[in-house]
C-alpha positions in Angstrom: 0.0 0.0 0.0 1.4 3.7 -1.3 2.1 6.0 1.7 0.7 9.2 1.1 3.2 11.8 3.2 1.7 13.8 5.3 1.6 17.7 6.0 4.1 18.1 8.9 5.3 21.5 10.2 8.7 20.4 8.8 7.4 20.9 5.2 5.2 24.1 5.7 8.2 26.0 6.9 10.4 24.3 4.1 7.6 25.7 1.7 8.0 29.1 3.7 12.0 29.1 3.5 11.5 28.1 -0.5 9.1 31.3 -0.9 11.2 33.6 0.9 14.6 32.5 -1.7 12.5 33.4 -4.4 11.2 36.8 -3.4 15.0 37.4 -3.5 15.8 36.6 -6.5 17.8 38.9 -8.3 15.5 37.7 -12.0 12.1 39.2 -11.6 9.8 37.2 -11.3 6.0 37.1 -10.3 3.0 34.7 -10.2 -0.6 35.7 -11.6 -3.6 33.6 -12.0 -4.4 32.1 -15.4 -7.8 34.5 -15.2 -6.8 37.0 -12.6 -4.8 39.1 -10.5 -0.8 39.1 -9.5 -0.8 37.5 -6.3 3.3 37.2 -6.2 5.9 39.6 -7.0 9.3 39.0 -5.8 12.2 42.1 -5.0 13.4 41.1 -9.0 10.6 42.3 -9.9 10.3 45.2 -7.8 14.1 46.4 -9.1 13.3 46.1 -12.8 9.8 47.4 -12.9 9.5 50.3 -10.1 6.5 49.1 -8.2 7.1 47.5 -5.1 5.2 44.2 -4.2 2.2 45.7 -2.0 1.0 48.2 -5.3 1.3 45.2 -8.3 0.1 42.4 -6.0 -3.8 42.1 -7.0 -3.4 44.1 -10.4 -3.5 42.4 -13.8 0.0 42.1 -14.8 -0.3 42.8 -18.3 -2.3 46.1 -17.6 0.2 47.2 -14.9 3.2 46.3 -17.1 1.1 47.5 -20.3 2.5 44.3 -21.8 3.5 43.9 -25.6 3.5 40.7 -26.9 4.7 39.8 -30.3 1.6 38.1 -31.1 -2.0 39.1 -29.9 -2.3 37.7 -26.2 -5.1 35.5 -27.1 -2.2 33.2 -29.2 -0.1 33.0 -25.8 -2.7 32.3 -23.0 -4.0 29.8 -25.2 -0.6 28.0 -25.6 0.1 28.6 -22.1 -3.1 26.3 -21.3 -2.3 23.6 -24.2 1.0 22.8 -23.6 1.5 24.6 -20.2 4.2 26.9 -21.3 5.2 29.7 -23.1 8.5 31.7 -23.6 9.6 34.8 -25.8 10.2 38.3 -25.5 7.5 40.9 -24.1 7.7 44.8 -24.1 6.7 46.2 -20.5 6.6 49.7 -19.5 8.0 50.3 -15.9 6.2 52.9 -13.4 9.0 55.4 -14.4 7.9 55.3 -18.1 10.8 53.3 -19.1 10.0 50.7 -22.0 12.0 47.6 -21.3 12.6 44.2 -23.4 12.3 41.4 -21.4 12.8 37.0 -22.2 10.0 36.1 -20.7 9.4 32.3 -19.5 5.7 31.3 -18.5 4.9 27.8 -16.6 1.3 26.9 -16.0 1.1 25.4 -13.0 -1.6 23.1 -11.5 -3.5 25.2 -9.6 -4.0 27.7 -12.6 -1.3 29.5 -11.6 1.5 31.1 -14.0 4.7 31.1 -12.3 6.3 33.8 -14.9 10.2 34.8 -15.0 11.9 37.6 -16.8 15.3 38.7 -17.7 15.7 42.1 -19.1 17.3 42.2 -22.4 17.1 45.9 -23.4 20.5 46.9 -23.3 21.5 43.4 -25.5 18.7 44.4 -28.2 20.3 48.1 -28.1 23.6 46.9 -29.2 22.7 44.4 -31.7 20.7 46.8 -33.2 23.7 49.2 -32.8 25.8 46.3 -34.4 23.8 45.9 -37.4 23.5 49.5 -37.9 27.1 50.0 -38.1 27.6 46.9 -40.3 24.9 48.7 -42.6 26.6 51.4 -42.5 30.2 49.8 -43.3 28.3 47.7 -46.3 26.8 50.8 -48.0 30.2 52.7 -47.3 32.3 50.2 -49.3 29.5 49.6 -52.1 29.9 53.2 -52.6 33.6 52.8 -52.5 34.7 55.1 -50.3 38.2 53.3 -49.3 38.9 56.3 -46.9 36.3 54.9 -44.5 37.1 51.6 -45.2 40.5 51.9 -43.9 39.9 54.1 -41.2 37.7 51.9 -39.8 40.2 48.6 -40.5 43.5 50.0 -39.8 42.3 49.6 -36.0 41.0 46.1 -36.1 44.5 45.3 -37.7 46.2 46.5 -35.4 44.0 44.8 -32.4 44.4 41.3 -34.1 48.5 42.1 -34.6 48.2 42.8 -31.3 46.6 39.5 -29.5 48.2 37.2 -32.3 51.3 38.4 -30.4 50.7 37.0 -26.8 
């Protein structure tokens, strides 16, 4: 006969310690019912977006966060509840007014809670769009052929790879 384990004390303050690790994490994270309110928010969360845990607990996360997903959020609840998960990047607005890109993970879990988990990515997105502006910019520059540029911008590198090929 299966032994069912039983509620001890033991396990509700193991429960209690686990809760308290993840309100410190440093990646934001929060948990919001699958047709409701935020009913988690942990300090993470609290650094990245502005609003400390006692204001977003109860709101609708994607109306505090003014959340921008890259599909309409229909498509992602309804994955979340198929297959229990869903991960990609979101768009929130912080209670500064700051817009930030975040890699969002979602986990259903069996309660009908979403445990979600964030890590900001704006300052990556900023330089690879940088990146591929200045790489535009090098293309057209020698399409045009403008060799002064060219080498300007070369001459450098050169020396940088002369310089570790030399250690």
């Amino acid at each position: 006969m299966a032994h069912k384990p039983t509620h001890t004390k033991e396990s509700s303050e193991r429960a209690v310690h686990l809760a308290d690790l993840l309100k410190l994490s440093y990646e934001p994270m929060l948990a919001w019912s699958l047709d409701g309110p935020i009913e988690f928010w942990n300090a993470g969360a609290e650094r990245l977006y502005g609003y400390p845990a006692n204001e977003a607990v109860g709101c609708i996360s994607h109306a505090l966060l003014q959340t921008k997903f890259p599909r309409e959020l229909p498509e992602p609840i309804s994955q979340l509840r198929s297959e229990g998960s869903w991960s990609g990047e979101l768009r929130h607005i912080c209670r500064d007014g700051r817009e930030v890109v975040v890699d969002s993970r979602m986990q259903l879990l069996g309660d009908g809670a979403v445990l979600e988990v964030n890590r900001d990515i704006t300052e990556v997105k900023a330089l690879t769009a940088r990146q591929t502006g200045l790489v535009s910019d090098l293309t057209a520059a020698a399409a045009s052929s403008k060799p002064s540029l060219i080498n300007r911008v070369s001459s450098p590198a050169s020396w940088i790879l002369t310089a570790t090929r030399g250690r």
